[in-house]
C-alpha positions as CSV (number, residue, x, y, z in Angstrom):
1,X,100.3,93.2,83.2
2,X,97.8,96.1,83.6
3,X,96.4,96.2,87.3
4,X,93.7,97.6,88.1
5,X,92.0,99.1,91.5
6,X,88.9,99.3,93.0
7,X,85.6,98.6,94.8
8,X,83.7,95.7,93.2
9,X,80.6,94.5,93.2
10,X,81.3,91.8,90.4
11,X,80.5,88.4,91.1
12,X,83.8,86.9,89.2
13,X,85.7,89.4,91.0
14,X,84.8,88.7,94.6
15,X,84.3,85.2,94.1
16,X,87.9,84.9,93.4
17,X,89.0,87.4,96.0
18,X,87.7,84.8,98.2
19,X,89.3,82.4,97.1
20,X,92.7,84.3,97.0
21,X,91.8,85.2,100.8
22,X,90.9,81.5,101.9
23,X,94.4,80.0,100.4
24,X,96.5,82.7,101.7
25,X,94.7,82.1,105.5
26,X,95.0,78.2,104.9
27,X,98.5,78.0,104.0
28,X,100.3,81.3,105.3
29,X,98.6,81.7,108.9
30,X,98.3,78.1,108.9
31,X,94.5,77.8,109.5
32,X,93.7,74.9,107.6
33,X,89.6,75.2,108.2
34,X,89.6,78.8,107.6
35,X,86.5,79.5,104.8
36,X,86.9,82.4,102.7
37,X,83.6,82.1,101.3
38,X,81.2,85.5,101.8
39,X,80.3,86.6,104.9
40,X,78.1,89.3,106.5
41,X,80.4,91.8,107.0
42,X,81.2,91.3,103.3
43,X,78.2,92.0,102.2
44,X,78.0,95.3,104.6
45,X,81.5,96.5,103.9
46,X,83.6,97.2,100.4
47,X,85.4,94.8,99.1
48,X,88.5,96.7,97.4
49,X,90.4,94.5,95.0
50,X,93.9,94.7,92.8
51,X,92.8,92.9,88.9
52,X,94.2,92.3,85.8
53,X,91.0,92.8,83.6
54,X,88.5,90.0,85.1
55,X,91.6,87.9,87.2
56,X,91.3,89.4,91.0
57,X,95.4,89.3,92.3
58,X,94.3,90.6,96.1
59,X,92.2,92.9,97.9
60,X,90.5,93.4,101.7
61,X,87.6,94.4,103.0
62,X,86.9,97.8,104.3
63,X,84.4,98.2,107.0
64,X,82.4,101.1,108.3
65,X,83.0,102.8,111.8
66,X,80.2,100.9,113.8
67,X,82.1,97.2,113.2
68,X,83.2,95.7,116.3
69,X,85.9,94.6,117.1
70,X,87.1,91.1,118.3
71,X,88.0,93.0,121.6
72,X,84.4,94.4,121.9
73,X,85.6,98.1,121.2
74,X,84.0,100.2,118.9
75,X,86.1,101.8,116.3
76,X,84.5,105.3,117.5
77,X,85.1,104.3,121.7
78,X,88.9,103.8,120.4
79,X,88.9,107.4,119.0
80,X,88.2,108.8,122.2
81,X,90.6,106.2,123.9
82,X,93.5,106.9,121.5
83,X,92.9,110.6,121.9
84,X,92.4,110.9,117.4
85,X,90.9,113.8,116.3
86,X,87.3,113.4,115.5
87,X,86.6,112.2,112.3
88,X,84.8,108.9,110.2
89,X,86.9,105.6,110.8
90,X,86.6,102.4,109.1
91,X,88.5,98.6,109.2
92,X,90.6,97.1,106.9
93,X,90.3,93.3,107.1
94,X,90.7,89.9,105.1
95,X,93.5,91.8,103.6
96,X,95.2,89.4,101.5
97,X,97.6,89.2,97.9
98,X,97.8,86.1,95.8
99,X,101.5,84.3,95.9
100,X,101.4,84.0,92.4
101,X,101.1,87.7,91.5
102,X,103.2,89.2,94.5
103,X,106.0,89.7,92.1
104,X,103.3,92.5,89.9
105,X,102.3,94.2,92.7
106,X,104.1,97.2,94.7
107,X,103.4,97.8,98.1
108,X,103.3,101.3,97.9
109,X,100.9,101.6,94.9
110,X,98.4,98.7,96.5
111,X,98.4,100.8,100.1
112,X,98.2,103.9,98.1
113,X,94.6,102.9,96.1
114,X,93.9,101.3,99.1
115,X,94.0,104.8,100.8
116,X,93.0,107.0,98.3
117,X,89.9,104.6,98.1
118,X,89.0,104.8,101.9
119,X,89.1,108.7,101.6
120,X,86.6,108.3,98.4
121,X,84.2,106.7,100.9
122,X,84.5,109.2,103.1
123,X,86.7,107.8,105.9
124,X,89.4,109.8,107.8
125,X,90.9,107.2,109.9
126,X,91.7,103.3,109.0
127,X,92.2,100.3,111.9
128,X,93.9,97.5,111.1
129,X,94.3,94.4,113.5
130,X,97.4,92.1,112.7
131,X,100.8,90.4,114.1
132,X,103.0,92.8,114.6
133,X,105.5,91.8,111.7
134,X,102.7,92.5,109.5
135,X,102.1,96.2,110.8
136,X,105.4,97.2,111.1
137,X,105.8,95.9,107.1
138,X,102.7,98.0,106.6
139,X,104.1,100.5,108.6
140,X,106.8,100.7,105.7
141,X,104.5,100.6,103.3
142,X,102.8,104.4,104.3
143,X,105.8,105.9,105.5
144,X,106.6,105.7,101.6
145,X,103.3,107.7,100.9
146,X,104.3,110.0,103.9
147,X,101.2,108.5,105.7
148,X,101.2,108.5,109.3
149,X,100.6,104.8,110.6
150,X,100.6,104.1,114.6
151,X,100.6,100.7,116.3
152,X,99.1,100.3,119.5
153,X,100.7,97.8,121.3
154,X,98.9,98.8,124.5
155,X,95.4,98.3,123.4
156,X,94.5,94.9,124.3
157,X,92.9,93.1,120.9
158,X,92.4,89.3,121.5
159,X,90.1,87.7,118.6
160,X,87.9,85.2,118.9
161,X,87.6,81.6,116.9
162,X,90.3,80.5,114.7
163,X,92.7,83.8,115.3
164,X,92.2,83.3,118.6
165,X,95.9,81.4,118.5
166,X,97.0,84.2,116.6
167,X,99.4,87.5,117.7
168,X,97.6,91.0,117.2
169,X,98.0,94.3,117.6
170,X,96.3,97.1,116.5
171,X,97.1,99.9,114.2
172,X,95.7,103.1,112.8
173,X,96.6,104.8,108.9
174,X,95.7,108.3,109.3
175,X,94.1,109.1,105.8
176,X,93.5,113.0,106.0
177,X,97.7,113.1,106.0
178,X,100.4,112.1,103.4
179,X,99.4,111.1,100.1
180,X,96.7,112.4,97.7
181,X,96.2,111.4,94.2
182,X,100.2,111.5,93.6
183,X,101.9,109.5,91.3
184,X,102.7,106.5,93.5
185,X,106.9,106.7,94.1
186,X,108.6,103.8,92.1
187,X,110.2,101.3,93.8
188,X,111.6,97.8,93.9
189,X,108.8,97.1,96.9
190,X,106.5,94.4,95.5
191,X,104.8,91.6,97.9
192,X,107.8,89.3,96.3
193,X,107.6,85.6,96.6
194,X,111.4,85.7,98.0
195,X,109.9,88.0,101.2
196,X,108.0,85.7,104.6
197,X,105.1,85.0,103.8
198,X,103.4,86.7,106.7
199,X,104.1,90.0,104.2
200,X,101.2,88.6,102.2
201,X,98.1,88.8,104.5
202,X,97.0,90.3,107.2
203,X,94.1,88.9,109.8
């Protein structure tokens, strides 16, 4: 299988994506009315996808630095409040890899062009809101790529709606740091269908 990464903007491609997102949502953070159809900050954002020629295996969403988050900070208030040096931040969200195709995909190399596509769009700094299992597996993921990632457990993030039930902290990837354009380290890491399932997505 050849995979391929990047920003898409074709409607095959995303359509899937959203479907990949809505089953993994439905079944793995067990929110059975969860829609992963489009939504506005899809269409504001860059949706960043893993394919195998026109068959989408994953991807998120990567939002620019005046998104809100479900606590009602903005990304650039939480710069100052996390004492980060200044620089562009954006949000990784609807992150999500399809169960049937966790076996083809590393970690590392997914979180790599995830990273090295951020910094193409400029940003210095990505936030991430998830449960704690899932940064702390993500956590693992950048220390491979010798990319700073912090989680901040004291920051208080309580979304809204159907993640409302949901545990979350926030985290940070600091982009500028680590890992540029380098052959992506081999490994045995892949989003296997033998891990928990709460490796898979992330809310």
């Amino acid at each position: 299988m050849q995979i391929s990464y990047g920003i898409t903007k074709d409607p095959q491609l995303l359509g899937e994506y959203y479907r990949v997102r809505e089953l993994c949502y439905q079944q793995e953070l067990q929110l059975p009315s969860f829609d992963g159809s489009e939504e506005p900050a899809d269409r504001n954002g860059s949706i960043f996808v893993a394919h195998n020629n026109s068959q989408c295996l994953g991807g998120a969403r990567i939002v620019g630095d005046t998104k809100e988050l479900a606590s009602k900070l903005l990304l650039a208030d939480l710069m100052v409040e996390l004492d980060l040096e200044p620089g562009s931040c954006c949000l990784w969200e609807r992150l999500a890899v399809s169960e049937a195709y966790r076996e083809n995909i590393s970690q590392p190399e997914f979180c790599g062009q995830l990273v090295n596509t951020s910094r193409s769009l400029g940003y210095d700094y990505a936030f991430m809101v998830s449960s704690v299992l899932n940064a702390r597996f993500y956590r693992l993921c950048h220390s491979a790529l010798d990319i700073p990632f912090q989680i901040f457990h004291h920051v208080e993030c309580v979304p809204s709606g159907p993640f409302a039930q949901l545990e979350h902290v926030l985290s940070v990837a600091h982009l500028r740091e680590g890992f540029l354009d380098k052959v992506v380290p081999e490994t045995n890491h892949h989003f296997a269908l033998s891990q928990q399932s709460y490796y898979g997505v992330a809310a």
